[in-house]
N, C-alpha and C positions, 0 to 999 in steps of 0.2 A: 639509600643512594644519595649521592651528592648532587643538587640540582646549579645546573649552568644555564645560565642567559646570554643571548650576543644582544649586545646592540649596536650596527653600524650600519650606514646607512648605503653599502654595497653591497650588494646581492651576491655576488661573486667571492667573497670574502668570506661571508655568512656559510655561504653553501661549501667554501673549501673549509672551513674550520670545523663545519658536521661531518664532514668525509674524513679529516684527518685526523682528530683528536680521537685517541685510543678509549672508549668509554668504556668498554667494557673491561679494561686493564685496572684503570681510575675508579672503578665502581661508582662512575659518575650516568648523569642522565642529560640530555638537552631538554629545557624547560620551557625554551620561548625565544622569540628576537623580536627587535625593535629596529627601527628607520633611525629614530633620533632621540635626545633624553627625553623628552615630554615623555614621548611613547614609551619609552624604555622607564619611566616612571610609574606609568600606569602599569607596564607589564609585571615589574617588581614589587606592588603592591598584590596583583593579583596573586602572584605563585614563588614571593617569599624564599629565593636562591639563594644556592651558599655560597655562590662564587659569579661573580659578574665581569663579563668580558666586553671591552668598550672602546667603542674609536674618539675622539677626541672631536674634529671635525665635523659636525654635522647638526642641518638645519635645525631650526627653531631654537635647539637647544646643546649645548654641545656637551661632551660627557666629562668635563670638568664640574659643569655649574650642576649638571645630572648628581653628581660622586658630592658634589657639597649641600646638595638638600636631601640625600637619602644619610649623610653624616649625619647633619640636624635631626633628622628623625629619628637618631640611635639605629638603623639598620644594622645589623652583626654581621651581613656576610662580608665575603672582600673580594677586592680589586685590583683587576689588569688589564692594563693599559694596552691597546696594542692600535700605533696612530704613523699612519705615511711619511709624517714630518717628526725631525727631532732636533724638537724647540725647548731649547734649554728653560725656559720661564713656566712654559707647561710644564716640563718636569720635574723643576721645582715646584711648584705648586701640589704637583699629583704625590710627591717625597711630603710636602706636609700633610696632605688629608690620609696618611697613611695608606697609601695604595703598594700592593704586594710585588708590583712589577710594573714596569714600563717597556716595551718593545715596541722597535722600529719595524716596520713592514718593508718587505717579504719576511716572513716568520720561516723556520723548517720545523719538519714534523717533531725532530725531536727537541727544539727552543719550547715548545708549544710543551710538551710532554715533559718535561722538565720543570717547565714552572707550573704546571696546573699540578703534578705530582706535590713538590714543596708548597704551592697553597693550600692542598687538603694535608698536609699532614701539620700546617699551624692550626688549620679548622681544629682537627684531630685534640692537638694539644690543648687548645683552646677547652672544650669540651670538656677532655678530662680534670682540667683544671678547676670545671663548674661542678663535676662530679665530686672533687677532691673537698670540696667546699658546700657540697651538701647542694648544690641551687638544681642540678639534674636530676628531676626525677619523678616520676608519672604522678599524676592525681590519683590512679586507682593505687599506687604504690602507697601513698602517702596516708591513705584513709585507710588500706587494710592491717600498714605497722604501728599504727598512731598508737595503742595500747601496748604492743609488742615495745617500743622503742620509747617509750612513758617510763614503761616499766624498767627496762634494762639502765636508762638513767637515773630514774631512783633511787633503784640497789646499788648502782655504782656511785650515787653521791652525786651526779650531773645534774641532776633534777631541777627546776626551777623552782618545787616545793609552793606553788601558787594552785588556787583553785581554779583559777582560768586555764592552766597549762593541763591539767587533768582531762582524761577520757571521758565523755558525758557515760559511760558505762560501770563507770565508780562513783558516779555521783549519786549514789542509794543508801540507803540504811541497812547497810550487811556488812560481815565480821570477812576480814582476810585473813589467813592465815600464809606464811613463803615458807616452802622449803627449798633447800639449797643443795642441789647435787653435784657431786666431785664424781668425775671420770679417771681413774686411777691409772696413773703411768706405770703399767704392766707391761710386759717383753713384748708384747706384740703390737703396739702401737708407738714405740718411746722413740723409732725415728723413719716416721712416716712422712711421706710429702704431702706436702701444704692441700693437692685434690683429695688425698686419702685422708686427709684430716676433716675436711669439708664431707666429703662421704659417711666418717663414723656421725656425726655431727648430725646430718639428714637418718641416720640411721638410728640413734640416738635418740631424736627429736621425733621418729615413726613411733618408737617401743611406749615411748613417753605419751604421747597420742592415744595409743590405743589402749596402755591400763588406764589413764586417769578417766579417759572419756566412758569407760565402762561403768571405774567404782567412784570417779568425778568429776561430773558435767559445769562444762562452760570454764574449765580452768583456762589459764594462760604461762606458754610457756618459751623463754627468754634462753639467752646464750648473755653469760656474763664475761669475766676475764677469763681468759686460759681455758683451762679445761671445767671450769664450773659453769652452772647454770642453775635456772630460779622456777621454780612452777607455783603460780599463785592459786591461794585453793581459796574461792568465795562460799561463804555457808550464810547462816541465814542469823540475823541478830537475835535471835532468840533463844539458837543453840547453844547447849551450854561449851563451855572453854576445853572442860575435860575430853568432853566426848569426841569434838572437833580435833585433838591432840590425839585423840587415842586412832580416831580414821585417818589421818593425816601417815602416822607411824607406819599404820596394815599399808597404806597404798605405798609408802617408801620398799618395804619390804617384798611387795608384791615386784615392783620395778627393780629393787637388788638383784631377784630370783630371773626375772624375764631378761633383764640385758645378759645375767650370763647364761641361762639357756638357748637362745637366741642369737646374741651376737660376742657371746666366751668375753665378754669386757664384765671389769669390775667398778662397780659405783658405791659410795657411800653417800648418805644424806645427813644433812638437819633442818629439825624444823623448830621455827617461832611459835608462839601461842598465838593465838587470834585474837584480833584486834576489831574494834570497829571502825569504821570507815577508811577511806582512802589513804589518810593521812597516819595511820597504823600501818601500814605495808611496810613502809624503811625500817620501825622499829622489830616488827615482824621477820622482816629482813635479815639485820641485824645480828639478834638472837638466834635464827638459825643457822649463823657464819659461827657463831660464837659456839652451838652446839657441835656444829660438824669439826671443826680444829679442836675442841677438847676431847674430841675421839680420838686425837695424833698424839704421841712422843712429840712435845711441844722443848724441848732442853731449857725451859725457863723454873728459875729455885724459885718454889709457891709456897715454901713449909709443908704444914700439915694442916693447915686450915683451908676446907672447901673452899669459903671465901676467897682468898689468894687464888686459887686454880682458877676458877670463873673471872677474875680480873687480871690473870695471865691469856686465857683463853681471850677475852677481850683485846688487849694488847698485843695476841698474835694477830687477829683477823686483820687489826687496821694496819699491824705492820707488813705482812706478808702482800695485802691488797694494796695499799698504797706502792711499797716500792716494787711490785709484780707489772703493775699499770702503765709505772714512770721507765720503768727498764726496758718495757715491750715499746711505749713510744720512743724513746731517744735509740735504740733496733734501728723500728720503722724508718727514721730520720735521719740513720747513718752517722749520730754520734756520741761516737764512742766517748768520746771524752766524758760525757755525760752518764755513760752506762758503767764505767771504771769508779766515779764519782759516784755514785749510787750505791754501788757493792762495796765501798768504802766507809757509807755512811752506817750502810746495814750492817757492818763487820765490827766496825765500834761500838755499835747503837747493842750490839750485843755479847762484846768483850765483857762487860764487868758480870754478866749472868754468868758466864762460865766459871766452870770450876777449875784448879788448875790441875786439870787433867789430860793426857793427849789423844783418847777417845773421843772428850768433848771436841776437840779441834777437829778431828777427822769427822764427826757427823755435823761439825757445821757449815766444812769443806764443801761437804754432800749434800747439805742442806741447799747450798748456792751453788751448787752445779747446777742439781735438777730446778731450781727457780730462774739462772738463766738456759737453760736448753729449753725450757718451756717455753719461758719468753722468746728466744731467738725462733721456734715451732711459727707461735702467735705472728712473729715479723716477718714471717715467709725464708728464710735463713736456715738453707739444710742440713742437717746436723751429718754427722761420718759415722756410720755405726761400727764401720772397721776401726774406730780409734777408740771405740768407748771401753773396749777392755781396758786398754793401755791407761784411761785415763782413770777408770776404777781405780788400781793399783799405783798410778800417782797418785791420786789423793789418800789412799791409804798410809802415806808413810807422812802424809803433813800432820806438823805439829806446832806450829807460828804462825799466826796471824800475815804477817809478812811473804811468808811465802805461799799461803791460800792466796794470795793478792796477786803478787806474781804470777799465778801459776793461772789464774781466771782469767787474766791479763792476754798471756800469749795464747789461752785458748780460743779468745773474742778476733784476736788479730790475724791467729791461723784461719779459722771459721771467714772473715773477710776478704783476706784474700784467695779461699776458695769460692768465693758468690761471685760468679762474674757470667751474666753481668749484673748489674745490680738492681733490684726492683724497687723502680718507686712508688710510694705512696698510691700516687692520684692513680698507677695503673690496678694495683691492687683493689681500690675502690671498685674498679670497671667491672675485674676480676668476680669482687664479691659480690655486686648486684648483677652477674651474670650464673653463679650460681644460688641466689636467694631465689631468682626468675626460676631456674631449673629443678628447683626443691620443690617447688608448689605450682610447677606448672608442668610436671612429668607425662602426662595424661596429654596434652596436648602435643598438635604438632609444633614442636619447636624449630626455628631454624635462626643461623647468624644473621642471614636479611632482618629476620625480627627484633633481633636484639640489636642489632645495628642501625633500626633506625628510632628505636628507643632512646639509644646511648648517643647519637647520631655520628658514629665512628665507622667506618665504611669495614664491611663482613671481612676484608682479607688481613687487614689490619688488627680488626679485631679478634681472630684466629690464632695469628703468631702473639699475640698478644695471654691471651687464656694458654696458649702451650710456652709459653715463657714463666707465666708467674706457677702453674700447675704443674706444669711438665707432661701432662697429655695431651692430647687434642680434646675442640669442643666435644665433638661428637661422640668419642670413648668417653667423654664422663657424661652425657645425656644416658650412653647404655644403662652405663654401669649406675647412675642412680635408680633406673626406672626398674633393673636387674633386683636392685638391693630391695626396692620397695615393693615387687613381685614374691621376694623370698618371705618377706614379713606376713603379706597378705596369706601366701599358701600355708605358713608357719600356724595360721589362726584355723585353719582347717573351715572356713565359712564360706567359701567361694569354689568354684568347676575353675579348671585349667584356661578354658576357653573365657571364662569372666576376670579373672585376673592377668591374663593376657589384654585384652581392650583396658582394664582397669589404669593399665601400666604404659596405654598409647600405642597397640602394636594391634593391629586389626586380622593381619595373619598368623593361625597359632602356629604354624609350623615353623616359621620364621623366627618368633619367640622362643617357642622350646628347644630349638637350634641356640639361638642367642645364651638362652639362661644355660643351657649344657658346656657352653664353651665359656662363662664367665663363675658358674657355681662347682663344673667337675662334676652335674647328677645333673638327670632331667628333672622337669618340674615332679611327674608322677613318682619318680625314684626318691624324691624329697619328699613329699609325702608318704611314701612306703614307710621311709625311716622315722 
């Protein structure tokens, strides 16, 4: 909640301004008052307001010289003015210390409610803006991704490549080996919404949990671009290469088999050879991006020499990942011009590979459709599944360069001006560290008070906010996670109905297997029968 301070040195003032400010509307709090600034100094050191309400006037210290030494001290909340007299030199003054408002007295309730609503909603901005920028964000947050998010920089080439920027947990003498899993866009994920996509994702990242932690302990496992992801296997420096290559393959295979029994998706792997130490992951890495694309119809001429295939396969990973990255940001960022110029570069960059066939044109048509529908997935940008036949069948009949261009062209611009309204960036951030929170903290009690005062963006806000970039409400995707990872758990056959119920945060089972009946079509018992 949002905490408010008065300081003025009427009593009567003080006490209509607690009576008539709508707090519970504002998800705001009363924090404290003050007589005059001294006071009103010390109060705001003690309890640290987001918003400080102030009369001008008054002894010792008046709430000018107040607003100019809590400036100095870098305080972040902000300020309104609200003073009997309206003195044009005060209000200048109060216009440069950047103060939010100034109001003459008598206020009405809804002057009052008006401007304390438009200062929590720059707080608001504010905030996300810190979010957007990486500065928000818990210490426990920070210490439990600090490998997770090493990692996912590295493979992606963000890295700092420094032994200071490393997890004291790679700093050993043991071999890595990465492998790299694709989640394959099959009919039944290829135009899901952005919570359904976060869902396969936590669902995903369950299956992935539970074989490696079985057949291998202490892995770590990442979300890379799109739909690929990394899972690092540590073995021990002694092990030989082969052997490690050869476990590494069974646990891929195992995980092929489990997501589609499980959850009917299909995944393909590759993996690197193992390496020793930290500084062997990227290349590790690497290799198994390079393995997993030479499993594809790559449409690049290699001859007949292995050789060539392996330095096309090369050639594919950095090109697909590079402009897959740059097309999902300039999405995110809403320019287009940027995303046209991309699909432009890639469309030449692989003119002279082709043959002069018009097959080849139609699958490289296809090729950049599904690379941007993916990306547009990734940038929150919902795809129309009612047009995808239609657009099958145009792209079936291209056969120039010129008109793939065209034709990707008006589908970007159609696509934008059905998003409306439009999501930003920095709300998306909110979005994603609201379900990163919900992934691993299923089990507990969750609620928007908590994450609102996390994020410090007030619960109502932050509500219209996750059903804007999602499209459900908080609360249907807290079920539906804790749903999905109750089906996992009973799938394993290790657990009573009643333990996997608590497991999943839900202390009533009846309540639970009500829930899981209306979100899986079977109770939990009927899902075990089967």
């Amino acid at each position: 909640m949002w905490k408010v301070v008065i300081i003025d040195d009427d009593f009567q003032v003080v006490r209509g301004l607690r009576k008539v400010i709508p707090w519970e509307e504002l998800d705001a709090e009363f924090a404290g008052e003050a007589i005059d600034g001294e006071a009103g100094l010390k109060l705001i050191a003690e309890v640290n307001p987001d918003i400080v309400l102030t009369d001008i006037y008054m002894p010792v210290m008046n709430g000018i010289q107040m607003i100019e030494q809590l400036k100095a001290g870098d305080f972040a909340g902000r300020f309104v003015i609200l003073s009997g007299y309206n003195d044009f030199e005060y209000a200048r003054t109060a216009l440069r210390l950047g103060v939010d408002d100034y109001l003459t007295k008598p206020v009405t309730v809804e002057q009052i409610r008006s401007v304390l609503s438009v200062t929590i909603e720059k707080l608001e901005e504010t905030y996300l803006h810190r979010l957007n920028l990486g500065e928000v964000q818990s210490p426990e947050r920070r210490e439990e991704l600090c490998l997770e998010e090493w990692l996912a920089g590295e493979l992606n080439g963000w890295g700092q490549s420094s032994e200071a920027s490393v997890p004291a947990e790679l700093l050993n003498e043991r071999k890595y080996t990465v492998m790299i899993i694709e989640v394959l866009w099959t009919e039944r994920i290829r135009s899901i919404s952005l919570a359904d996509w976060s869902l396969f994702k936590f669902a995903v990242s369950n299956i992935v949990a539970e074989v490696s932690g079985r057949e291998w302990p202490d892995t770590c496992f990442v979300w890379l671009f799109g739909n690929h992801a990394a899972l690092l296997l540590p073995s021990a420096e002694r092990e030989g290469g082969q052997a490690i290559g050869q476990a590494a393959d069974r646990l891929g295979e195992l995980m092929v088999g489990s997501m589609k029994t499980y959850l009917g998706l299909e995944i393909r792997f590759g993996t690197g050879t193992a390496k020793s130490g930290w500084r062997g992951i990227k290349p590790s890495g690497d290799e198994a991006l390079q393995r997993l694309f030479a499993k594809q119809p790559l449409n690049l001429q290699s001859g007949n020499n292995p050789d060539d295939g392996k330095a096309a396969a090369a050639v594919e990973v950095s090109l697909l990942t590079d402009y897959y990255q740059s097309i999902t940001k300039a999405l995110q960022e809403e320019r287009d011009d940027e995303v046209m110029r991309l699909i432009r570069l890639y469309l030449h960059r692989r003119q002279p590979e082709l043959p002069v066939d018009p097959v080849s044109f139609r699958m490289l048509a296809a090729e950049l459709w599904t690379m941007l529908h993916n990306a547009m997935l990734m940038a929150g940008i919902p795809g129309r599944s009612d047009d995808e036949g239609l657009a099958l069948r145009e792209l079936s009949e291209m056969t120039e360069l010129p008109k793939i261009e065209e034709w990707l062209e008006t589908q970007l611009r159609s696509l934008r001006r059905a998003q409306v309204p439009a999501i930003q960036e920095k709300h998306r951030k909110a979005v994603q560290f609201m379900t990163e929170y919900i992934h691993k903290h299923y089990a507990e009690d969750i609620t928007l008070e908590l994450l609102a005062s996390q994020l410090y963006i007030s619960k109502n806000y932050l509500n219209q906010l996750f059903k804007k970039v999602t499209g459900e409400t908080f609360t249907n995707y807290v079920i539906r996670v804790r749903i999905e990872k109750a089906k996992a758990l009973l799938l394993e056959g290790s657990h009573l109905i009643y333990e996997v119920s608590e497991m999943v945060g839900y202390q009533n089972v009846p309540y639970f297997s009500t829930l899981f009946k209306k979100y899986c079509g079977v109770s939990p018992s009927e899902l075990i029968k089967r």
